[in-house]
TIZARO-826929 format. One line per field, with one value per atom (N, C-alpha, C, O): residue number from 0; chain; atom name; x, y, z. Coordinates in steps of 0.2 Angstrom, whole numbers, padded with zeros to 4 digits. Atoms other than C-alpha are relative to their C-alpha. Example, Ala and Ser with C-alpha at 12.3 -4.5 7.8 and 13.67 -1.06 7.14 Angstrom:
REM TIZARO-826929
num <- (0,0,0,0,1,1,1,1)
chaine <- (A,A,A,A,A,A,A,A)
atome <- (N,CA,C,O,N,CA,C,O)
east <- (0004,0062,0004,0009,-0004,0068,-0004,-0001)
north <- (-0006,-0022,0006,0005,-0006,-0005,0005,0011)
up <- (0000,0039,0000,0003,-0001,0036,0003,0004)
//
This chain:
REM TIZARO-826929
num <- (0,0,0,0,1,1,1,1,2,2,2,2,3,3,3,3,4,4,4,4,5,5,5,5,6,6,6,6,7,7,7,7,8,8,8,8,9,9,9,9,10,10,10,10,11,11,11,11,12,12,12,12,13,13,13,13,14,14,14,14,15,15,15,15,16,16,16,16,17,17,17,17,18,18,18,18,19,19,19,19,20,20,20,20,21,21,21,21,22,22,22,22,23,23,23,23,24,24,24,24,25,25,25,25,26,26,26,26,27,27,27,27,28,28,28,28,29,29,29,29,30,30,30,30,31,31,31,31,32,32,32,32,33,33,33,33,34,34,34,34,35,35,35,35,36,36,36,36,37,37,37,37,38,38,38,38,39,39,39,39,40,40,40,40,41,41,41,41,42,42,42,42,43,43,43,43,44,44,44,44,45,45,45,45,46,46,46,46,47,47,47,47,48,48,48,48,49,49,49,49,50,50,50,50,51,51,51,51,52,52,52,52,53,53,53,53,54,54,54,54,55,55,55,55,56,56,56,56,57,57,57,57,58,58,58,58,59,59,59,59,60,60,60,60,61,61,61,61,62,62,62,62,63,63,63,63,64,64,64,64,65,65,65,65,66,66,66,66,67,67,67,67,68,68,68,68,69,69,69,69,70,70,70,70,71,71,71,71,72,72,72,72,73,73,73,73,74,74,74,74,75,75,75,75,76,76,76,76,77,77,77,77,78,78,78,78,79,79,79,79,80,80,80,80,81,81,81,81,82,82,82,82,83,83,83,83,84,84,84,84,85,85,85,85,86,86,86,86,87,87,87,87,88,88,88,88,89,89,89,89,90,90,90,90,91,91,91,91,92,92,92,92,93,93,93,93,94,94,94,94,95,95,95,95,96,96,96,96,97,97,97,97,98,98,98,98,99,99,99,99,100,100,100,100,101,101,101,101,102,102,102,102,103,103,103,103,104,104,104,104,105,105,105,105,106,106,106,106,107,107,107,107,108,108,108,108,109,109,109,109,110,110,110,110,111,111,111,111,112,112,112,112,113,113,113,113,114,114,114,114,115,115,115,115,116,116,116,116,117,117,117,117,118,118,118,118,119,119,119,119,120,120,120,120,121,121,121,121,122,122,122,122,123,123,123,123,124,124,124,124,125,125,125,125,126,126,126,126,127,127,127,127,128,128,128,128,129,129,129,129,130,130,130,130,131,131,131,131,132,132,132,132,133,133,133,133,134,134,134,134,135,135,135,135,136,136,136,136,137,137,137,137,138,138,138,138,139,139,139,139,140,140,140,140,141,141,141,141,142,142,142,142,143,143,143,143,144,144,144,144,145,145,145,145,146,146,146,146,147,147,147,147,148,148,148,148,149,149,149,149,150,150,150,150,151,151,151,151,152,152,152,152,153,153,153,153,154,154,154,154,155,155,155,155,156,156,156,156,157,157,157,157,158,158,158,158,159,159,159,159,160,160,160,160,161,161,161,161,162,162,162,162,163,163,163,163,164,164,164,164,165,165,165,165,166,166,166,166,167,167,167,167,168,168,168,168,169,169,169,169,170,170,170,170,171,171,171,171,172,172,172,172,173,173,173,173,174,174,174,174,175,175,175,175,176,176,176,176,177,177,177,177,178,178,178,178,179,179,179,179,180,180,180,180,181,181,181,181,182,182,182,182,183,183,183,183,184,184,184,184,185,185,185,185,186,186,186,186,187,187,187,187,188,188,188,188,189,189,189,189,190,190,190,190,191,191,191,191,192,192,192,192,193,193,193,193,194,194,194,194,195,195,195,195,196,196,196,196,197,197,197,197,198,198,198,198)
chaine <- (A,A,A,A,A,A,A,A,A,A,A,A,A,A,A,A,A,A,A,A,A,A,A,A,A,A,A,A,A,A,A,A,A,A,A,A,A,A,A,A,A,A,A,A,A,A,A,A,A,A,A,A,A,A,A,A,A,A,A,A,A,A,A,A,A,A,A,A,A,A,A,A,A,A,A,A,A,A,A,A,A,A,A,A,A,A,A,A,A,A,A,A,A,A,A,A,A,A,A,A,A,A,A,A,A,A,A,A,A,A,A,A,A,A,A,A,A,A,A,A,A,A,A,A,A,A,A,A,A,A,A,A,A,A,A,A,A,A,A,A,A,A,A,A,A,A,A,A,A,A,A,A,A,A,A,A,A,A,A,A,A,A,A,A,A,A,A,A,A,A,A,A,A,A,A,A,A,A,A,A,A,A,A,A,A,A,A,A,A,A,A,A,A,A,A,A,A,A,A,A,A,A,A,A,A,A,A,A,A,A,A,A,A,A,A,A,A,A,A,A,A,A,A,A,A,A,A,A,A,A,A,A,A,A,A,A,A,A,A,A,A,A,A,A,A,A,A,A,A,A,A,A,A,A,A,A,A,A,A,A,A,A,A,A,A,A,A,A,A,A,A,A,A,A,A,A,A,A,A,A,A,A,A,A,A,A,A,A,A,A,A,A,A,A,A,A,A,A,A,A,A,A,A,A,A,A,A,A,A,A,A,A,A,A,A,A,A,A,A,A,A,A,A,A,A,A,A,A,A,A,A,A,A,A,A,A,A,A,A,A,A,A,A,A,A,A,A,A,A,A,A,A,A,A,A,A,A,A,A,A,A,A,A,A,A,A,A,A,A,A,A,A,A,A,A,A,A,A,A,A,A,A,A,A,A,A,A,A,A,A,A,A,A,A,A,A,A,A,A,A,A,A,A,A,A,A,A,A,A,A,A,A,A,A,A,A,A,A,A,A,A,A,A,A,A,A,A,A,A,A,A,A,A,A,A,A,A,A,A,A,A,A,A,A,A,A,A,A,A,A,A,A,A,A,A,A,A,A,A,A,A,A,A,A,A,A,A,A,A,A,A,A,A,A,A,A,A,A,A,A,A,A,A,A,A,A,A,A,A,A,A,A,A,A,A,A,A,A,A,A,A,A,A,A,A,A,A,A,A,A,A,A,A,A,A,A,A,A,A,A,A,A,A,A,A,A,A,A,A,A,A,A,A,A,A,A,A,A,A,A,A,A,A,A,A,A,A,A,A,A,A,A,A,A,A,A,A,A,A,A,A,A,A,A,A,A,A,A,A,A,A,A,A,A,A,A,A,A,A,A,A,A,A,A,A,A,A,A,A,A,A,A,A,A,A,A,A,A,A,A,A,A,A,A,A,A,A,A,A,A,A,A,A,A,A,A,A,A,A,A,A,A,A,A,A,A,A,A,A,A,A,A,A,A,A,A,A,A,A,A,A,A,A,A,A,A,A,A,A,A,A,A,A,A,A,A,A,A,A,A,A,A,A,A,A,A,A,A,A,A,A,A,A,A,A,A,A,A,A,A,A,A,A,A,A,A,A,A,A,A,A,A,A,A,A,A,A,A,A,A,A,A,A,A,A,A,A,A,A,A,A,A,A,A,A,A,A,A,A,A,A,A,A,A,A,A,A,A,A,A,A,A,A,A,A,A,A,A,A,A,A,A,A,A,A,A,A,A,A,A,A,A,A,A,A,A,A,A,A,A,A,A,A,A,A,A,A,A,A,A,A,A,A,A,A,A,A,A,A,A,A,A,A,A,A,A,A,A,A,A,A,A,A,A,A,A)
atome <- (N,CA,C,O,N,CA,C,O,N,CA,C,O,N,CA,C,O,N,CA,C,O,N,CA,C,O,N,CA,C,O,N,CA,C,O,N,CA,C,O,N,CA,C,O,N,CA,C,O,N,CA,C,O,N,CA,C,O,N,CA,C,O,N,CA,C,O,N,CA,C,O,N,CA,C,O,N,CA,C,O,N,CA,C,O,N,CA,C,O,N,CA,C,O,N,CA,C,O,N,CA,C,O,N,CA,C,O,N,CA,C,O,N,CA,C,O,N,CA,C,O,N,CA,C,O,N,CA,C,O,N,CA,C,O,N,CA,C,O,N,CA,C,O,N,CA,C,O,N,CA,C,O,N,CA,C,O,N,CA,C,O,N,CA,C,O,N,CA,C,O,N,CA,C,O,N,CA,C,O,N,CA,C,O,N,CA,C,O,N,CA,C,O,N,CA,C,O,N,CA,C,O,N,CA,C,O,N,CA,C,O,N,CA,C,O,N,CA,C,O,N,CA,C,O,N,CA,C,O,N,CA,C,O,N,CA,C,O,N,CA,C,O,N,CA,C,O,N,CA,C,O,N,CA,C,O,N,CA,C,O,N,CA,C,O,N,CA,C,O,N,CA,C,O,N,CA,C,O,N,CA,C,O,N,CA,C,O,N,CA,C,O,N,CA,C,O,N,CA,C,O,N,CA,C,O,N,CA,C,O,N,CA,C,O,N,CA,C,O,N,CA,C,O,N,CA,C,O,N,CA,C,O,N,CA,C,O,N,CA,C,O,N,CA,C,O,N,CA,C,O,N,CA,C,O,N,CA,C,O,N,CA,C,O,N,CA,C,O,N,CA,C,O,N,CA,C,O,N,CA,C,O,N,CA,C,O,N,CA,C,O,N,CA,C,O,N,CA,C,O,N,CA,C,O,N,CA,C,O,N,CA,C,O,N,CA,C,O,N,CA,C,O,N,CA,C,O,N,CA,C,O,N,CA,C,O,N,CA,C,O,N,CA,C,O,N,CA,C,O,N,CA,C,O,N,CA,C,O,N,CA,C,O,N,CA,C,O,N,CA,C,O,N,CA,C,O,N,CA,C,O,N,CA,C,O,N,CA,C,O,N,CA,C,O,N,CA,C,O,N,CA,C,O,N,CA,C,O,N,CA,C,O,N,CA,C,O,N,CA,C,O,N,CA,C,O,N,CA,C,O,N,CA,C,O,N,CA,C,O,N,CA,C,O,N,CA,C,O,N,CA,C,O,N,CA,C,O,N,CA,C,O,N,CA,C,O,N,CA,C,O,N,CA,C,O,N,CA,C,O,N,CA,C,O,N,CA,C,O,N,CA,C,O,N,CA,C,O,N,CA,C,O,N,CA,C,O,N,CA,C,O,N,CA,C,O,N,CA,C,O,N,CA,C,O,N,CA,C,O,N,CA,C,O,N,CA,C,O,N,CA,C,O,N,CA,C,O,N,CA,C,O,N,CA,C,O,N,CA,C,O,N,CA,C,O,N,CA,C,O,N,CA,C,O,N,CA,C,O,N,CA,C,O,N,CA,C,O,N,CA,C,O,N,CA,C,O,N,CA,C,O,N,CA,C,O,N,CA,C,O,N,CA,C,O,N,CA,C,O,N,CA,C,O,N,CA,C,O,N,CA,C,O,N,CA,C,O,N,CA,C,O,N,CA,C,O,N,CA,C,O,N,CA,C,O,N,CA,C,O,N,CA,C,O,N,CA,C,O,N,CA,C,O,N,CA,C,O,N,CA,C,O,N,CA,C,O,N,CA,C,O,N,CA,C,O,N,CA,C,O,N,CA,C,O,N,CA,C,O,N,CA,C,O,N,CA,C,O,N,CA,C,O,N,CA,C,O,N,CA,C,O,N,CA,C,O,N,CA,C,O,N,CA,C,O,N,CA,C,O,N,CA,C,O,N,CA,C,O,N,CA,C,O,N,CA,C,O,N,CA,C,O,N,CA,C,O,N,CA,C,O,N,CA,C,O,N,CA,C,O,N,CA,C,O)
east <- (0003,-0013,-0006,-0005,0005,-0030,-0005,-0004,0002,-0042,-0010,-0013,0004,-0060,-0002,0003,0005,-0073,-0007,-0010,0007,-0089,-0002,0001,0006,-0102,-0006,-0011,0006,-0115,-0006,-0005,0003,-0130,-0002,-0004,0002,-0132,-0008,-0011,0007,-0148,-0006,-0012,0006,-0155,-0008,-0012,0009,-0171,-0004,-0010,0003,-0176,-0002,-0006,0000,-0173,0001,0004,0006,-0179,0008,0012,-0005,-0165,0002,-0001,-0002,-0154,0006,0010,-0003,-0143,0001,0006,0001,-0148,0003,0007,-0005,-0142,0009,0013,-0009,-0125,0000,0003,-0002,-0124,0000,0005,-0003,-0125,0002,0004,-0007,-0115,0007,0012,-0010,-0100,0001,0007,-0001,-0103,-0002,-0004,0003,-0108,0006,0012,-0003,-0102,0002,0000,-0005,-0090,0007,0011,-0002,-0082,0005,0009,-0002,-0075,0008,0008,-0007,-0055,0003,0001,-0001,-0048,-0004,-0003,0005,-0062,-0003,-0006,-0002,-0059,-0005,-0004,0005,-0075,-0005,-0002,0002,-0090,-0005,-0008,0002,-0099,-0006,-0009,0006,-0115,-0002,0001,0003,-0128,0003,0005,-0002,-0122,-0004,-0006,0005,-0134,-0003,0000,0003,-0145,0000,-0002,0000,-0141,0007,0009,-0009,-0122,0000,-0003,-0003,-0113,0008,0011,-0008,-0094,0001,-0002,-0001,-0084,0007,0010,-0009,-0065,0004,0001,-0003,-0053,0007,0010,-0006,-0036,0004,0010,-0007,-0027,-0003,-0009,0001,-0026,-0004,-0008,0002,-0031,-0008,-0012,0008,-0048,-0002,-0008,0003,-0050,0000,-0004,-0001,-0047,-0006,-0009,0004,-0059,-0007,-0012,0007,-0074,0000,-0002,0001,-0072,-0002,-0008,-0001,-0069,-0009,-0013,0006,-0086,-0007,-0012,0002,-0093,-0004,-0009,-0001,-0089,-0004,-0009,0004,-0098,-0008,-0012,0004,-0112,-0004,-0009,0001,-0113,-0006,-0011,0004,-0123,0003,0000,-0003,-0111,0003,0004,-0008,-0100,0004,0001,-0004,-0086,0004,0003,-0005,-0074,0005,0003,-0007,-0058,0004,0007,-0005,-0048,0004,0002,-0006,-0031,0004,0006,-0003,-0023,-0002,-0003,0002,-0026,-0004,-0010,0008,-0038,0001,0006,0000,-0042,-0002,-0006,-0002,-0037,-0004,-0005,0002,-0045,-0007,-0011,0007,-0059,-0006,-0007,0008,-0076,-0002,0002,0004,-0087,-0004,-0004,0005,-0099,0005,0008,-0002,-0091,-0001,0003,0001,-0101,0002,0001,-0002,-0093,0008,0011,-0008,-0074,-0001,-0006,-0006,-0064,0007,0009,-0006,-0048,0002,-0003,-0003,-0037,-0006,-0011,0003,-0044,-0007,-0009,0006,-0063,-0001,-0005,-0001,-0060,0002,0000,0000,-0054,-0003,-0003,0006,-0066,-0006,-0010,0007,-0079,0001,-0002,-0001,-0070,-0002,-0007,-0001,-0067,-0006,-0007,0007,-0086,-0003,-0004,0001,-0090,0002,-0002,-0003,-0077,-0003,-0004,0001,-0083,-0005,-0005,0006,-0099,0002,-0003,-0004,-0089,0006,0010,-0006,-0075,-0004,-0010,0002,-0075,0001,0006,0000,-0080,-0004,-0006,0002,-0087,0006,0003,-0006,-0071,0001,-0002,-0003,-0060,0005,0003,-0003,-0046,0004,0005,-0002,-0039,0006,0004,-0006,-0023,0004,0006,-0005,-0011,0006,0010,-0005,0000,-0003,-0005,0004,-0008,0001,-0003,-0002,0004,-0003,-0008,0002,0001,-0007,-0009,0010,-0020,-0001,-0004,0001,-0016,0000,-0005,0000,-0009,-0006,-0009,0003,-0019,-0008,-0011,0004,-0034,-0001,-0006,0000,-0028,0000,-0004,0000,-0027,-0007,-0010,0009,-0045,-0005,-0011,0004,-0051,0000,-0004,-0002,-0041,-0005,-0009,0003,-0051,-0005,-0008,0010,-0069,0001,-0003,0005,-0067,0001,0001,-0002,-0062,-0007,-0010,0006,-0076,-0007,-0010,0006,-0090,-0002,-0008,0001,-0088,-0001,0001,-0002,-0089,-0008,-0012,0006,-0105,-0002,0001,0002,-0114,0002,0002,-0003,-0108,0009,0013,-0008,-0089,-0001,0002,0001,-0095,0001,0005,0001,-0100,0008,0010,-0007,-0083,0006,0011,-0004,-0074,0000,0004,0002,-0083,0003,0007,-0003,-0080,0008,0011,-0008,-0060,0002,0005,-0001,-0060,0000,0004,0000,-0068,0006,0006,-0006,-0052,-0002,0001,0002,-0061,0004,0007,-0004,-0050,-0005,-0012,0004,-0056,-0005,-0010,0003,-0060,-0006,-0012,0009,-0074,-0003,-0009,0006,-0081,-0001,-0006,0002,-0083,-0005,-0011,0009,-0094,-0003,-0007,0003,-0101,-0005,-0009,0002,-0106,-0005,-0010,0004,-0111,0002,-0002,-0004,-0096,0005,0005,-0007,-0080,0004,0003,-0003,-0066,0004,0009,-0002,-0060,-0004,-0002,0006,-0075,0000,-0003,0000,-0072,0005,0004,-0005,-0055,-0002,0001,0001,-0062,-0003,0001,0006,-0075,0005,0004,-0005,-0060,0003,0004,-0005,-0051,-0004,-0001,0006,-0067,-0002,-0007,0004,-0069,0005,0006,-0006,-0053,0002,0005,-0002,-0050,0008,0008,-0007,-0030,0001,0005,0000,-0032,-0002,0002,0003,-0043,0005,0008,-0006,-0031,0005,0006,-0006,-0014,-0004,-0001,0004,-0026,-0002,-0004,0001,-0029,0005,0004,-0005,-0013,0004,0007,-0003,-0006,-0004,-0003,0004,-0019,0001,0006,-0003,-0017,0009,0011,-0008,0003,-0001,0001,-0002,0002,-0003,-0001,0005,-0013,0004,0002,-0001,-0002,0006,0008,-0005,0014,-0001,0003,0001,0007,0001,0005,0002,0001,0004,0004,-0004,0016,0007,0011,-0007,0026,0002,0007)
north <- (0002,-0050,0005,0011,-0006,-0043,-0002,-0008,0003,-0044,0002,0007,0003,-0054,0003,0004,0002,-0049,-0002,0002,0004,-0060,0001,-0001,-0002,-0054,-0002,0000,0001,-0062,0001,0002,-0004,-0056,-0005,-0011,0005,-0064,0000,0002,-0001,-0067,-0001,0000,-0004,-0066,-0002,0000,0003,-0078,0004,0004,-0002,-0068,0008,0012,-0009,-0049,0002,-0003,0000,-0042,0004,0007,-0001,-0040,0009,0014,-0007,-0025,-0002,0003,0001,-0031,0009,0011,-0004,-0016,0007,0012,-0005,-0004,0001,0005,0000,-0010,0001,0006,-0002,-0010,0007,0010,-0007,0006,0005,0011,-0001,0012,-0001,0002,0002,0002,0001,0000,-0004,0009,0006,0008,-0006,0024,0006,0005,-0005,0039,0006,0008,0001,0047,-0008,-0009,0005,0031,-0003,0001,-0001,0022,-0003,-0007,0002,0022,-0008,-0012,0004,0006,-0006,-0012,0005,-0003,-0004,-0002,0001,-0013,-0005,-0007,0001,-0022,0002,0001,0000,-0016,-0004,-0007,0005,-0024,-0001,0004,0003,-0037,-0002,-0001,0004,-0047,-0007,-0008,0006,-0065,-0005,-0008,0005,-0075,0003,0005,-0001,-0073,0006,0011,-0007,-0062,0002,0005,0000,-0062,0006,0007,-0005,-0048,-0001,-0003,0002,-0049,0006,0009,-0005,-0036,-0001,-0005,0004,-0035,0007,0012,-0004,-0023,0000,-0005,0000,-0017,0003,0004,-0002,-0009,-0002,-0003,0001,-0013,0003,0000,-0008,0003,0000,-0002,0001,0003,-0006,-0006,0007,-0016,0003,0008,-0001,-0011,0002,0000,-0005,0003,-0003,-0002,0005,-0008,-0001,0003,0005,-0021,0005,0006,-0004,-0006,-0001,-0003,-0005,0000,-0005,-0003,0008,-0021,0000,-0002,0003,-0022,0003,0001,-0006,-0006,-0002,-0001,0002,-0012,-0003,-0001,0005,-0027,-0005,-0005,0002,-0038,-0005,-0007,0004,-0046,-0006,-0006,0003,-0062,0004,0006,-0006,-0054,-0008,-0013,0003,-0065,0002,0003,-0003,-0059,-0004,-0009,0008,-0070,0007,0012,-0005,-0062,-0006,-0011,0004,-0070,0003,0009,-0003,-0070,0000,-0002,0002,-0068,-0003,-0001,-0001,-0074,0008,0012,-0005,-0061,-0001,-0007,-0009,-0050,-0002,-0006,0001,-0049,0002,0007,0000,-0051,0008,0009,-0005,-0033,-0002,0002,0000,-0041,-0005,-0010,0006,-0049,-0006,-0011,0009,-0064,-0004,-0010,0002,-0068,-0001,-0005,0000,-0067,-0007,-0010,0009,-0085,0003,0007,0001,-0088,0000,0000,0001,-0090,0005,0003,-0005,-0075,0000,0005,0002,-0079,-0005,-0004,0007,-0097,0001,-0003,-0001,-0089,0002,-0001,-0002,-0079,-0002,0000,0006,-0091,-0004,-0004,0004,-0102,0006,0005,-0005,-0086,0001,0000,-0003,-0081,-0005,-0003,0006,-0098,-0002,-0004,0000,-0100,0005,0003,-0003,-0085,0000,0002,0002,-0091,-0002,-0003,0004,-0099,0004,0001,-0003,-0086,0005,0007,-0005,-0074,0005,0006,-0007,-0056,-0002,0002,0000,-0065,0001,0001,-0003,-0061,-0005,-0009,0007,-0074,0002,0004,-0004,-0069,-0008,-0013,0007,-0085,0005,0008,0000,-0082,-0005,-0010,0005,-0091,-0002,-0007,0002,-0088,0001,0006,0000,-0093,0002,0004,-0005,-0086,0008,0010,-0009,-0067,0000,0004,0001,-0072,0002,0005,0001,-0076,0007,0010,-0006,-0060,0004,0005,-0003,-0051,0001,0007,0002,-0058,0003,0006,-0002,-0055,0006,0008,-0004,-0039,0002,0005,0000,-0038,-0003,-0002,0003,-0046,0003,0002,-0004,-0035,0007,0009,-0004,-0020,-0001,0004,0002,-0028,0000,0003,-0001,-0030,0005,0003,-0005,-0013,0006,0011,-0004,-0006,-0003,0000,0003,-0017,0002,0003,-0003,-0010,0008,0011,-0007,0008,0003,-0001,-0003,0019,0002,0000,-0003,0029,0007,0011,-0005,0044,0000,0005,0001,0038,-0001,0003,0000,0034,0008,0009,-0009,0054,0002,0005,-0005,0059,-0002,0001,0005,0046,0003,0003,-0001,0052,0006,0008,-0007,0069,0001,0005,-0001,0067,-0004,-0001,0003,0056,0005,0006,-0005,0072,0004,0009,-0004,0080,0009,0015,-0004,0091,0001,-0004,0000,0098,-0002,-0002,0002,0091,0007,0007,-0006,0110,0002,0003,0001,0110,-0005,-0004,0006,0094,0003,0006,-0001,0099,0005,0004,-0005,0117,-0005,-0008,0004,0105,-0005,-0007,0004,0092,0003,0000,-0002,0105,-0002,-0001,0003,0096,0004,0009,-0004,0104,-0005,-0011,0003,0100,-0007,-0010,0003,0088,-0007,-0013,0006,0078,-0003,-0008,0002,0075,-0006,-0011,0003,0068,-0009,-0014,0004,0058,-0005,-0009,0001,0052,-0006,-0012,0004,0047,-0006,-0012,0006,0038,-0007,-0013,0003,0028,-0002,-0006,0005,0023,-0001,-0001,0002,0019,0001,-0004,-0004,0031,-0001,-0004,0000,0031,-0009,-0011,0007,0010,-0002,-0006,0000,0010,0002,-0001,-0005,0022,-0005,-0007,0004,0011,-0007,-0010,0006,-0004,0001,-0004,0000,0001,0001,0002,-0005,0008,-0009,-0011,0007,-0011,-0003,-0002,0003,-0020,0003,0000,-0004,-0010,-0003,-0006,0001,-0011,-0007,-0008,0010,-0033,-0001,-0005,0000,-0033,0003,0001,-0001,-0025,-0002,-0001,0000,-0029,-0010,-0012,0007,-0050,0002,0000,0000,-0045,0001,-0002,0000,-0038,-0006,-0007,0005,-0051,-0006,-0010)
up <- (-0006,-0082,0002,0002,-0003,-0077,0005,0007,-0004,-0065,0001,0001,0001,-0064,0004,0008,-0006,-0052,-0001,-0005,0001,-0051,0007,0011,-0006,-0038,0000,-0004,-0001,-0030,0003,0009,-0006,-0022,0005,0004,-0008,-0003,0000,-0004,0000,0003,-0005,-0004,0004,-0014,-0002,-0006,-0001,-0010,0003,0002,-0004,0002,0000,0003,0001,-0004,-0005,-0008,0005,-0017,-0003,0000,0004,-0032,-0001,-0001,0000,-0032,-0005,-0005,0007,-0046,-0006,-0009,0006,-0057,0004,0001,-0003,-0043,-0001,-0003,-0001,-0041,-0007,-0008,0006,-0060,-0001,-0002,0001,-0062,0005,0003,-0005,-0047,-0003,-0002,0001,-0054,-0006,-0007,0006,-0073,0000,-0005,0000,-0069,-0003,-0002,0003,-0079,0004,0010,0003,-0082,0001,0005,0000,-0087,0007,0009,-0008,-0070,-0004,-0007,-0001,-0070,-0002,0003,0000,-0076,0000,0003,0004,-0083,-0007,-0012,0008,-0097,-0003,-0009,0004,-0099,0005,0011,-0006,-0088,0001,-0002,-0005,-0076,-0003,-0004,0003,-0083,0006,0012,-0005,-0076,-0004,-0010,0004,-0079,0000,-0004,0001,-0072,0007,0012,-0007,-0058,0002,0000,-0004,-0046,0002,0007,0002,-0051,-0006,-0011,0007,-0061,0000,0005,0002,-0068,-0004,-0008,0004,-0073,0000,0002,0002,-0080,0001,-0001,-0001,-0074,0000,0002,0001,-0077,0002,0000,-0005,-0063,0008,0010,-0007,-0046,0004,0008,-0007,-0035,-0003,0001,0001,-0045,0001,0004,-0001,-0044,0007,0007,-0006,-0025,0002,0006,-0003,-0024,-0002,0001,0001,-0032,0007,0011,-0005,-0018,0004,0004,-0005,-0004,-0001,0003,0000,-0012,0003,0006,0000,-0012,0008,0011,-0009,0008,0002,0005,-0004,0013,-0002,0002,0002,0003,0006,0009,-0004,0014,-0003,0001,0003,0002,-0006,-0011,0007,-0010,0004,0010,-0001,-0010,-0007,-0012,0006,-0020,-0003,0000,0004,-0030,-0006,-0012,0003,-0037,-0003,0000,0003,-0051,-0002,-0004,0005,-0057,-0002,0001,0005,-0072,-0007,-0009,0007,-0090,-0003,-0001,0004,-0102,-0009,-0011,0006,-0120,-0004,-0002,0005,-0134,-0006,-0007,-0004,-0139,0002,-0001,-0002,-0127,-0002,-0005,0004,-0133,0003,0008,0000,-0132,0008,0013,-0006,-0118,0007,0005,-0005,-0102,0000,-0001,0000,-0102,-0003,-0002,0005,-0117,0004,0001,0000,-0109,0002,0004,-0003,-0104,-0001,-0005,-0002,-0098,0004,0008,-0008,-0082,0005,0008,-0005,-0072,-0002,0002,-0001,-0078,0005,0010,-0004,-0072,0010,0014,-0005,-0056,0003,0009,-0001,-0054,0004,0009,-0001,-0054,0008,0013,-0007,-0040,0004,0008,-0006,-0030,0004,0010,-0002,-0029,0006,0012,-0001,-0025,0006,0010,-0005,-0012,0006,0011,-0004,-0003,0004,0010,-0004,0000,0008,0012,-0006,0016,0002,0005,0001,0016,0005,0004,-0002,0030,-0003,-0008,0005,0025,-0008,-0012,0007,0010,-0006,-0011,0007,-0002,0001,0004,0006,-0012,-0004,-0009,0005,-0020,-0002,0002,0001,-0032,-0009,-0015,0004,-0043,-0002,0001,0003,-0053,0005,0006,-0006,-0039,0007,0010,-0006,-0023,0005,0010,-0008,-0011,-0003,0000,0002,-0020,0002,0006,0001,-0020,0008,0011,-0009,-0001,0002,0005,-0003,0002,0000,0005,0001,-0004,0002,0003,-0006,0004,0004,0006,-0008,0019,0000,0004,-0002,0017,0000,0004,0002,0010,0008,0009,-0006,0025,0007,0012,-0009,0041,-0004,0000,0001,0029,0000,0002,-0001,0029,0008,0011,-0008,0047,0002,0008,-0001,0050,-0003,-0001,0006,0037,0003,0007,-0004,0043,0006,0008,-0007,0061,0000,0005,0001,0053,0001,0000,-0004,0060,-0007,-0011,0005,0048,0002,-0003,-0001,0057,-0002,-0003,0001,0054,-0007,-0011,0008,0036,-0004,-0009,-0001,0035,-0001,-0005,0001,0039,-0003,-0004,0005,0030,-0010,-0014,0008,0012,0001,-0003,0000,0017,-0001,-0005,0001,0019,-0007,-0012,0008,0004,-0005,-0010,0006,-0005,0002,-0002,-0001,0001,0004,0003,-0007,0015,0004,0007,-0004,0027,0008,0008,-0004,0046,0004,0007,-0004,0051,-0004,-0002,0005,0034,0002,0002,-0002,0039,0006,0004,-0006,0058,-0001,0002,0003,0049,-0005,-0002,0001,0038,0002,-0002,-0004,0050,0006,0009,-0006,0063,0006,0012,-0006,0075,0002,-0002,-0002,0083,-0005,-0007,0004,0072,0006,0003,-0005,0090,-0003,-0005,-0001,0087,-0007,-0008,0005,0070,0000,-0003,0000,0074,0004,0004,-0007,0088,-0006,-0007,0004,0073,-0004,-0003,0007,0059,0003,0001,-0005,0073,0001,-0001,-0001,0077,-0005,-0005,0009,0058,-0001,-0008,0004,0055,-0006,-0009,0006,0042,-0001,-0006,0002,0041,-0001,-0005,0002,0043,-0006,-0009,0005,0028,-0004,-0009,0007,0019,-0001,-0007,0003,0021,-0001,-0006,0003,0019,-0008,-0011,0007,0002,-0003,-0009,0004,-0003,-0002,-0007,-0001,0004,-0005,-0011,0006,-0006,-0006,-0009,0006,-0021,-0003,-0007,-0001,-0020,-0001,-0007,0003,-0021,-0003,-0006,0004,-0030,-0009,-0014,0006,-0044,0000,-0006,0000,-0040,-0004,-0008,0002,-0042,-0008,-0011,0010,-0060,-0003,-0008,0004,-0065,-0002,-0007,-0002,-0057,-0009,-0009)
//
C-alpha cells in the first residue's frame, strides 16, 4: 500500500505557473524522507508524486495547505510492480485514486480529497486533514514565525531573544497558531493514514 499525491495548481489561468517551485521544494535535497518516486509535472499545472510512509505523506500536504494554492489529491492503495523510474509512468489503484481525489477537490473544502480502497479510513482521514487546514489557513505570518522556530526544536525562551519578544508573548503567539493543534493533528492524521495501509 502506498500513497498518490496529485496536485493541482488553483487559479492557474490567472497566475503565472509556480509549478517549478513547488517541485523543488518537495525534491529537494537531501533526499525527502519517504519518497519513493519524486514529484513530476504531469500535465499542466499538475504534479504527482509516490510516497511511502505516512507522517511524510502527511507533512507534504501540511506543507501544500500553507501554500494555499494547491487542490491536493491523495489516492492510498496499490500500485503496479515494479514501479516505472518516472511517476507519470506509475498505474494502479492509488494512481487511479489519485486522479479522482484531485478532481474531487476542486469542490472539496480546503481543496483536499482523500480516496481509498476503504472509504470509511479515506473518510477519516479526511477529516482530519480538513479540522488542520482550518486551523493552518487562519495562522498569521507571525504565528507562522513561531511555529517554524518550535518545529526547529527551539526552546520558547530562544524564540522570544530571537524574535525580539518576551518569552509570555511567544506563548500567547503558539496559542494563537494553534501550534499544539497542528502537532496532535499530524500525529492523528499520520497514525490512520498508516494504520489504513497496513490494515
Amino acid at each position: 500500500m502506498v500513497f498518490v499525491l496529485t496536485v493541482d495548481q488553483r487559479a492557474s489561468r490567472t497566475t503565472s505557473d509556480v509549478v517549478p517551485d513547488l517541485l523543488n521544494t518537495l525534491n529537494r535535497r537531501p533526499r525527502r524522507t519517504g519518497l519513493l518516486r519524486k514529484f513530476e509535472r504531469t500535465a499542466g499545472d499538475e504534479v504527482q508524486g509516490v510516497m511511502a510512509e505516512a507522517r511524510a505523506t502527511i507533512d507534504v500536504i501540511v506543507q501544500l495547505i500553507r501554500a494555499d494554492r494547491w487542490y491536493v489529491g491523495l489516492g492510498i492503495g496499490e500500485v503496479d510492480e515494479p514501479l516505472p523510474r518516472s511517476t507519470r509512468a506509475g498505474s494502479g489503484a492509488a494512481f487511479v485514486n489519485a486522479r479522482e481525489a484531485v478532481n474531487r477537490a476542486k469542490a472539496s473544502p480546503h481543496h483536499i480529497n482523500v480516496i481509498g480502497t476503504d472509504a470509511h479510513h479515506a473518510e477519516q482521514v479526511e477529516s482530519v486533514l480538513w479540522l488542520m487546514a482550518s486551523v493552518l489557513r487562519r495562522r498569521s505570518e507571525r504565528g507562522w514565525a513561531v511555529a517554524d522556530l518550535l518545529a526547529e526544536g527551539l526552546s520558547r525562551r530562544e524564540i522570544g531573544v530571537k524574535l525580539g519578544i518576551s518569552q509570555s508573548a511567544v506563548t500567547q503567539r503558539a496559542q494563537a497558531a494553534g501550534v499544539v493543534e497542528e502537532q496532535r493533528g499530524r500525529a492523528l492524521a499520520a497514525e490512520l493514514l498508516g494504520a489504513g495501509a497496513a490494515a
